[in-house]
C-alpha positions as MATLAB code, in Angstrom:
seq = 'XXXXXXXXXXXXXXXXXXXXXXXXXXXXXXXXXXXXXXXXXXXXXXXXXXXXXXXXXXXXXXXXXXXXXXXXXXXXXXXXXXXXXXXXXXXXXXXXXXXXXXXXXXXXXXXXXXXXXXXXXXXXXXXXXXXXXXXXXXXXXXXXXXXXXXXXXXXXXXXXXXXXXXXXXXXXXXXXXXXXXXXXXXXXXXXXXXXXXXXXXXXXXXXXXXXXXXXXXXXXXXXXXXXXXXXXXXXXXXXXXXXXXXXXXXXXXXXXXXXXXXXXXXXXXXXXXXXXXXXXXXXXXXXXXXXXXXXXXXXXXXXXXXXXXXXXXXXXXXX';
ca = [
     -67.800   44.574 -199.848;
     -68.743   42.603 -197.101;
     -65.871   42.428 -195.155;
     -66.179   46.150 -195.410;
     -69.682   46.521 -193.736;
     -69.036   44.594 -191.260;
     -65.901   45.945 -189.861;
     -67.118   49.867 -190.760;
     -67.842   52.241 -187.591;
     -68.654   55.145 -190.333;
     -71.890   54.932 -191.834;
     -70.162   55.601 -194.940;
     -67.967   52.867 -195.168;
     -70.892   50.998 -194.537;
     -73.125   52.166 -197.392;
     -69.728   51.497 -199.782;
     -69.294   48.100 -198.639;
     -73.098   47.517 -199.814;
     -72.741   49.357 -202.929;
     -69.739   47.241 -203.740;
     -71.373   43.904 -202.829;
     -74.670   44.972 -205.347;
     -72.373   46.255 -207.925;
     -70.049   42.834 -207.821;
     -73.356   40.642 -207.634;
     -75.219   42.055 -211.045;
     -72.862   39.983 -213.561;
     -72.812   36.821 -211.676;
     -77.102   37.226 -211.863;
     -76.802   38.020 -215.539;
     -73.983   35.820 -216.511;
     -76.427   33.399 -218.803;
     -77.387   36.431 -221.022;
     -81.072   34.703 -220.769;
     -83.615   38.086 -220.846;
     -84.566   36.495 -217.797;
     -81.596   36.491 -216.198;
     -81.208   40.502 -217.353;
     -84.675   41.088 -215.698;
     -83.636   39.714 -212.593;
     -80.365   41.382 -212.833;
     -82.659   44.796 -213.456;
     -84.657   44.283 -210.498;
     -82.059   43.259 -207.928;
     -80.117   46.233 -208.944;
     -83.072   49.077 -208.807;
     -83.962   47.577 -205.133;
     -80.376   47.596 -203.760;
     -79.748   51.290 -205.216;
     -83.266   52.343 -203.524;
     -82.116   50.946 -199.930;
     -78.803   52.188 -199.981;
     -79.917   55.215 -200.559;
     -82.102   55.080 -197.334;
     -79.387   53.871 -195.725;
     -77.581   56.519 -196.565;
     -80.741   59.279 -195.501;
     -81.353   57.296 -192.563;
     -77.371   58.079 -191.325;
     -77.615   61.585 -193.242;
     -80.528   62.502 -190.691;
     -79.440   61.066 -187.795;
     -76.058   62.848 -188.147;
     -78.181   66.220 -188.716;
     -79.760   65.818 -185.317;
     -77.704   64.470 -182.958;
     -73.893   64.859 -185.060;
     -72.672   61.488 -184.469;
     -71.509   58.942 -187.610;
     -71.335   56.251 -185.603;
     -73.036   52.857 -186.818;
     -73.857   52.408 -183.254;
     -74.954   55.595 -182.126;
     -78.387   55.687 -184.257;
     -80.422   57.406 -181.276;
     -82.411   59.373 -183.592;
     -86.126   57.516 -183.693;
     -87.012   58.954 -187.145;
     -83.733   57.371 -188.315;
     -83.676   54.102 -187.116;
     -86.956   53.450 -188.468;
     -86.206   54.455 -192.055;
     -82.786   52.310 -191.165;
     -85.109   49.201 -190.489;
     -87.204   49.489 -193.900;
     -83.688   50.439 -195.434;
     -82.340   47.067 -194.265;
     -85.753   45.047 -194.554;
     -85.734   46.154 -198.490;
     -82.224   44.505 -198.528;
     -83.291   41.905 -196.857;
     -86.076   40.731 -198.797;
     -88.178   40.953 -195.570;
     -92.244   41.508 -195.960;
     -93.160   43.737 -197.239;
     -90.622   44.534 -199.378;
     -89.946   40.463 -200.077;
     -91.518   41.156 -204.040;
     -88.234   41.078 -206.019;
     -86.391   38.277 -203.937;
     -87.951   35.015 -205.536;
     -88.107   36.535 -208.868;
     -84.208   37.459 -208.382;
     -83.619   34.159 -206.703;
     -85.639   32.388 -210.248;
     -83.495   34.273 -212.902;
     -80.246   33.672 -211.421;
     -78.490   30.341 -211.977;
     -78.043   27.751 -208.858;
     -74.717   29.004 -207.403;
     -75.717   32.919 -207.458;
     -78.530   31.611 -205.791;
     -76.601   30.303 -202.905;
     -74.447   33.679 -203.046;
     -77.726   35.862 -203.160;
     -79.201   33.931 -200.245;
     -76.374   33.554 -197.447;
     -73.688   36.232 -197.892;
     -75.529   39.005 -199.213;
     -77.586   38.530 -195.985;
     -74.404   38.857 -194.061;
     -73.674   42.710 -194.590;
     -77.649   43.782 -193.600;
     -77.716   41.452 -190.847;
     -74.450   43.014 -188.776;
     -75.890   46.585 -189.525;
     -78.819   45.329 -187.538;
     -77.141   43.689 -185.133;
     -74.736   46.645 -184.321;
     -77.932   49.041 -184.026;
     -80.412   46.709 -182.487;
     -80.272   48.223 -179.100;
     -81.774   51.397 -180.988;
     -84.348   49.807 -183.084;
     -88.305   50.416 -182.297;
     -89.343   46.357 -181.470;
     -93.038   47.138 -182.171;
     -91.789   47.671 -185.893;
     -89.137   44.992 -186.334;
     -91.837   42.333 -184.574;
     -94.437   43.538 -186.924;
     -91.935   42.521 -190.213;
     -90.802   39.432 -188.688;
     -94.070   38.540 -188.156;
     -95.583   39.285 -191.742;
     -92.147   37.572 -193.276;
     -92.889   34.396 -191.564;
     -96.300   34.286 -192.577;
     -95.691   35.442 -196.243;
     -92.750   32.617 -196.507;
     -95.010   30.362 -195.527;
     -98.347   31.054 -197.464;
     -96.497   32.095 -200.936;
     -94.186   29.083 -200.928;
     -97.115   26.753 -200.676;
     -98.364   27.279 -204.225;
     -94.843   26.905 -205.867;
     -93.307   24.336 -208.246;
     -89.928   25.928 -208.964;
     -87.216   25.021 -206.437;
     -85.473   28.195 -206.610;
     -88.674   30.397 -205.787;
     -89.552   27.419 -203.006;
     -85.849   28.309 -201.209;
     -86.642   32.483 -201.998;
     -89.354   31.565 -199.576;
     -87.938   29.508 -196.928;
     -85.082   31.978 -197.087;
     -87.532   34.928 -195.990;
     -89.596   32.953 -193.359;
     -86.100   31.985 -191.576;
     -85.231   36.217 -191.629;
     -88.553   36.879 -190.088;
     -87.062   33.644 -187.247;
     -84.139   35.939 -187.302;
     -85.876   39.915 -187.120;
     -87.808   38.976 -184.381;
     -85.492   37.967 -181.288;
     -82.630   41.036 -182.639;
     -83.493   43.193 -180.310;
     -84.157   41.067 -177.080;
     -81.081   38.390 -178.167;
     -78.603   39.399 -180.758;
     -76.165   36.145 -180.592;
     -79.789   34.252 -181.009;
     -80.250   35.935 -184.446;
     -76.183   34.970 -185.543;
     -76.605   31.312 -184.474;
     -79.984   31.461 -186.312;
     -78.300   32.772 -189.535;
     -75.049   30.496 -189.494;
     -77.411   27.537 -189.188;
     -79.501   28.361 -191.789;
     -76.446   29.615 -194.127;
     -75.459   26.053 -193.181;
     -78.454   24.086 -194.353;
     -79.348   26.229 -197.196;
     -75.652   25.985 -198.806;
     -76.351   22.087 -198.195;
     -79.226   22.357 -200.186;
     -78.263   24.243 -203.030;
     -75.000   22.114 -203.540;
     -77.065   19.122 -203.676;
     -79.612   20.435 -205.963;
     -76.535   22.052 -207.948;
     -74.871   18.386 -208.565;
     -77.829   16.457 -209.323;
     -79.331   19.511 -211.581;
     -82.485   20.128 -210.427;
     -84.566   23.172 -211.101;
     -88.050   22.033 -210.478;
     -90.264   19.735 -208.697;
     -91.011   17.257 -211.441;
     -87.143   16.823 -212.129;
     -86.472   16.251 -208.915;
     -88.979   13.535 -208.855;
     -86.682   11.767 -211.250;
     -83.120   12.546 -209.529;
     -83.822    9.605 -207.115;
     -82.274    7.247 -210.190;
     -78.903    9.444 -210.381;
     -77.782    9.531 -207.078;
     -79.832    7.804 -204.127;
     -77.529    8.718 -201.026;
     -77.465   11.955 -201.532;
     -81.108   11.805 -202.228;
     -82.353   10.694 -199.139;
     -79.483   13.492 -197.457;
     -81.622   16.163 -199.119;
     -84.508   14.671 -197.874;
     -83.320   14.974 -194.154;
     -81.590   18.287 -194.910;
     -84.841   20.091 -196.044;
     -86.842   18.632 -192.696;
     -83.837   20.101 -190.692;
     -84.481   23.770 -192.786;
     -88.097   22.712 -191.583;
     -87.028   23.278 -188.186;
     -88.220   19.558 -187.069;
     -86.854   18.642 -183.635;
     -84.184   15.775 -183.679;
     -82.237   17.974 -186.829;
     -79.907   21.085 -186.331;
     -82.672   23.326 -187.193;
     -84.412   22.710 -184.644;
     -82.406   24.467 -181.789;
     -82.246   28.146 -183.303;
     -86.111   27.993 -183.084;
     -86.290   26.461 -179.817;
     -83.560   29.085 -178.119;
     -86.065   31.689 -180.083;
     -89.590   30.876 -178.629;
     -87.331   30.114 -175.272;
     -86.305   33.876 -175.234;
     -89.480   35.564 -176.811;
     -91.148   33.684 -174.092;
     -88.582   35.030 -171.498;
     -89.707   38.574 -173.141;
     -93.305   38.071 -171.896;
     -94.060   37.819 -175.840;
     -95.890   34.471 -175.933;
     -98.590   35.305 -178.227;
     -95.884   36.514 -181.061;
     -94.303   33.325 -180.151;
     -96.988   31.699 -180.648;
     -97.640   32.880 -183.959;
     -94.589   32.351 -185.323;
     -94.662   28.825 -184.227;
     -98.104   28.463 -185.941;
     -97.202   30.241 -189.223;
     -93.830   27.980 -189.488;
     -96.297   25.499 -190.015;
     -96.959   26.411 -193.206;
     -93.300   26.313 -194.313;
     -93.152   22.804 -192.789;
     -96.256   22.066 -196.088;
     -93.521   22.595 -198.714;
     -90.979   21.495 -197.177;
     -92.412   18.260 -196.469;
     -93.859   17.910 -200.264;
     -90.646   19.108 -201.036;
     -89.069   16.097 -198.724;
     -92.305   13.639 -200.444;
     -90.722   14.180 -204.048;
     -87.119   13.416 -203.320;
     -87.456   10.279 -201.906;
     -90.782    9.106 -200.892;
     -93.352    9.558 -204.290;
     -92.725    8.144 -207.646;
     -94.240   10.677 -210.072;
     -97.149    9.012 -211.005;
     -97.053    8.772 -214.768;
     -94.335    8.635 -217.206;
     -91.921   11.713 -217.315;
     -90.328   13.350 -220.325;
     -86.993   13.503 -218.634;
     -84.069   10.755 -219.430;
     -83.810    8.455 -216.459;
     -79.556    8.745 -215.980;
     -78.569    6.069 -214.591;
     -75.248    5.778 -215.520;
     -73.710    8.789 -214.014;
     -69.668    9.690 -213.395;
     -69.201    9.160 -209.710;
     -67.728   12.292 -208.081;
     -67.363   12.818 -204.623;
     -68.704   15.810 -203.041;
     -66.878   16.531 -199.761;
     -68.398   19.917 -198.787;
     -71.933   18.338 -199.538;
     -70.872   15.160 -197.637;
     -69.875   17.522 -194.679;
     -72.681   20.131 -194.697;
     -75.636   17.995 -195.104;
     -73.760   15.657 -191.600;
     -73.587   18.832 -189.643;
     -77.410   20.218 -191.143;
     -78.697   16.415 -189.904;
     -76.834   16.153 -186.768;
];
């Protein structure tokens, strides 16, 4: 399905290769048969059918006015704005963020990862092949609200999952924002983060942690990688000597360029608040004890297996 979107020129065969990509995603959500696995399966479904079908009026009414298929060609203003909610709703991008983190919490650890990098990928190039037609006042205004909305709703979390559904759409906002002045800025930004967040959720996959009082305890199963999720989640942070620190950097260096220094600005403020729970996320890996006794079994004796991919990731998400 992806593969498909991205290498479509027919608005068609785009809206298939997202249709696919839902349609192939609902069983890996609901594969625990947990109700609330099913609910999230329900919701995720019922939001991807309602923007594909904008996505579909969006290139229905642009081909009525000016007769032209094309992905590229989406001249027609009308359009391209119901495009950009079309692809914001896919997104998870304020305002339409509501059913990511409650997707992102039913679904098990490595649908997670699945729902947060590559069913980003197939929005993302539809953007980036029409952002020379997209209205900036609009896209700015999302980015914007995502970045703020990432960072004030992930502040009052415990679960992990819902804490990464956040992060996840503060970094799109990172991304929305510089599409239209800097398209390559927005694919560096998303590799990066696909990078770092896979890093996370592989870590948090082999020590099995859900939420923030287990992982207060995972520093007794496997300290190394430990204190690698520690420096991993300051580099999602976007603090300076880690990888992701440059997509930000090359973002306020261009929205700058732009002559948009106060949205820069903003941004830069409002990833503050992301940088809160990421640090307490950082405090409870390695730093804090949990301060009483906890109900969960201290393992010490675990089987050692060797993680290449995580060993690899987390190196490149640190460099």
């Amino acid at each position: 399905g992806t593969t498909i979107t991205i290498s479509s020129n027919h608005w068609i065969m785009a809206w298939t290769g997202l249709e696919i990509n839902t349609l192939a995603i609902l069983p890996l959500i609901s594969k625990s048969h947990h109700p609330r696995s099913i609910e999230a399966a329900t919701k995720y479904f019922l939001t991807q059918a309602a923007a594909s079908a904008l996505v579909l009026f969006s290139s229905m009414t642009n081909a009525w006015f000016t007769g032209q298929w094309d992905i590229t060609q989406l001249s027609h203003p009308t359009s391209s704005l119901i495009l950009t909610s079309a692809i914001a709703m896919k997104l998870g991008l304020a305002p339409f963020h509501f059913w990511f983190p409650e997707v992102l919490q039913g679904s098990p650890l490595s649908t997670g990862l699945i729902l947060s990098t590559i069913m980003k990928l197939p929005p993302i190039a539809l953007l980036y092949m029409t952002s020379s037609s997209l209205n900036p006042t609009l896209l700015t205004t999302l980015a914007i609200l995502s970045v703020a909305i990432g960072g004030w709703m992930g502040l009052n979390q415990t679960q992990i999952r819902k804490i990464l559904a956040f992060s996840s759409i503060s970094h799109l906002g990172w991304m929305t924002i510089v599409i239209i002045y800097n398209p390559k800025l927005t694919l560096l930004n998303f590799y990066l983060y696909i990078m770092m967040t896979t890093a996370v959720f592989l870590t948090l996959n082999s020590i099995k942690v859900l939420k923030l009082s287990t992982l207060m305890t995972a520093w007794t199963k496997v300290p190394a990688l430990n204190a690698m999720l520690l420096l991993t989640l300051l580099s999602l942070a976007g603090l300076p000597p880690l990888t992701g620190f440059l997509p930000k950097w090359l973002i306020i260096q261009e929205l700058t360029k732009q002559g948009m220094i106060p949205a820069a600005t903003l941004i830069s403020l409002l990833s503050l608040l992301s940088l809160f729970f990421y640090l307490r996320l950082a405090y409870c890996t390695t730093i804090t004890l949990p301060p009483h006794t906890t109900n969960h079994m201290k393992q010490w004796h675990t089987g050692k297996s060797t993680h290449t991919l995580i060993a690899i990731l987390t190196t490149m998400s640190v460099i």
